[in-house]
C-alpha positions, -999 to 999 in steps of 0.1 A, spaced: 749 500 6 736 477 -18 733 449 3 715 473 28 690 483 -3 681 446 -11 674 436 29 653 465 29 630 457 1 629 425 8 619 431 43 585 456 30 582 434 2 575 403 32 555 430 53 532 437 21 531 406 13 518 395 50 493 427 49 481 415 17 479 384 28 457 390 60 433 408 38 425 380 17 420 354 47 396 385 62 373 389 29 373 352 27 357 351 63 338 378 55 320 365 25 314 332 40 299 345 68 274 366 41 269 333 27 259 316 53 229 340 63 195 331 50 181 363 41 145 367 50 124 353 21 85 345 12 53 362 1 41 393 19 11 403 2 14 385 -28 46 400 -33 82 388 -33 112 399 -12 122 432 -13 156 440 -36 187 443 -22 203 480 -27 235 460 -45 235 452 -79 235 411 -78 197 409 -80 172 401 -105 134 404 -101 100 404 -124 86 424 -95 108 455 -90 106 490 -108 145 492 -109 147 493 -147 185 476 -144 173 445 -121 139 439 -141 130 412 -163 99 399 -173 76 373 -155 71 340 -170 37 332 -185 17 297 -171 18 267 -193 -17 256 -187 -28 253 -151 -10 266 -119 -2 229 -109 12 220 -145 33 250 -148 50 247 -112 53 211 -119 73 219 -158 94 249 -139 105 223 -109 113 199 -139 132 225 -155 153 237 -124 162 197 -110 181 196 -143 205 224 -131 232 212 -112 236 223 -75 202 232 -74 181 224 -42 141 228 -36 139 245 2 101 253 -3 71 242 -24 38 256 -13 9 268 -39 19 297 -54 56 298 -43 88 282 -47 120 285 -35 152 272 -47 187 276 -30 215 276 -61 248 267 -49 282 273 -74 304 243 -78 333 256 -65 334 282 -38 296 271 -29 283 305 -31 248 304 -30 219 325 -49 183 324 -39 159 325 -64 121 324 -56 91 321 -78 49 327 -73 25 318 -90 -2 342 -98 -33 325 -107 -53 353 -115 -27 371 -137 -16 336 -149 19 346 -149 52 336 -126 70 362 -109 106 354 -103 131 369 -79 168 358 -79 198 374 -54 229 362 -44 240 361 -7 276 371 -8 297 400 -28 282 430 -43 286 421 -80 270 389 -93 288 392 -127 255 388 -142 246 353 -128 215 357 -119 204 374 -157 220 342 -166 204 320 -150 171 342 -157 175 339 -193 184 300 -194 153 289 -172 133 315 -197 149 298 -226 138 261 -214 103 272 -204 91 287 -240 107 251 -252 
């Protein structure tokens, strides 16, 4: 009886196992096929994006108090400061410029390992002088505060 006990568990342990196992390769798809998507992106109206309803988004732009942070200030002129934030950004690795027109920027962050990848775009306000910043990440529903992060490090480098 034993012996029956043992081939038993064994045998649902293997079914689990298999079940378990079948998930992982489907969440796997599943996030690279999120990651993959370029999500719709650019100025409408002076104004950047929209924020995703999930929680692995950052934005100077948006009135949800747990996604806000504060725009960046110019250094000088519009051309100066985009030129000093592109500086600042080449210097991070997998970091890749997808679109520099006069007021906006866009910048495609990939992570070293799984190659998830964040997009973070910026425009400049000339009148206000000040650069609005909006960073999201394609895949998951938690960021684990990357894009803060990354907020923060770019905002520590810029008041250099």
């Amino acid at each position: 009886m034993l012996k029956t006990y043992g081939l038993i568990m064994k045998k649902y342990c293997l079914i689990l196992f298999s079940f378990l196992f079948i998930l992982l390769i489907i969440n796997i798809i599943w996030l690279y096929h999120q990651n993959s998507k370029t999500p719709i992106l650019g100025l409408i109206s002076n104004k950047l994006a929209p924020m995703p309803k999930t929680p692995n988004a950052i934005s100077s732009q948006t009135q949800v108090l747990s996604k806000k942070v504060e725009p960046l200030h110019f250094k000088g002129s519009l051309e100066h400061s985009k030129e000093a934030l592109i500086t600042i950004i080449s210097n991070i690795n997998g970091t890749e410029l997808v679109e520099n027109d006069e007021q906006y920027l866009y910048f495609i962050f990939s992570t070293s390992l799984m190659k998830f990848k964040d997009d973070v775009e910026f425009y400049f306000d000339d009148e206000k002088k000040i650069i609005d910043i909006r960073s999201s990440s394609r895949a998951g529903y938690s960021d684990l505060g990357k894009n803060l992060e990354r907020y923060e490090f770019i905002k520590q480098q810029w008041e250099k």
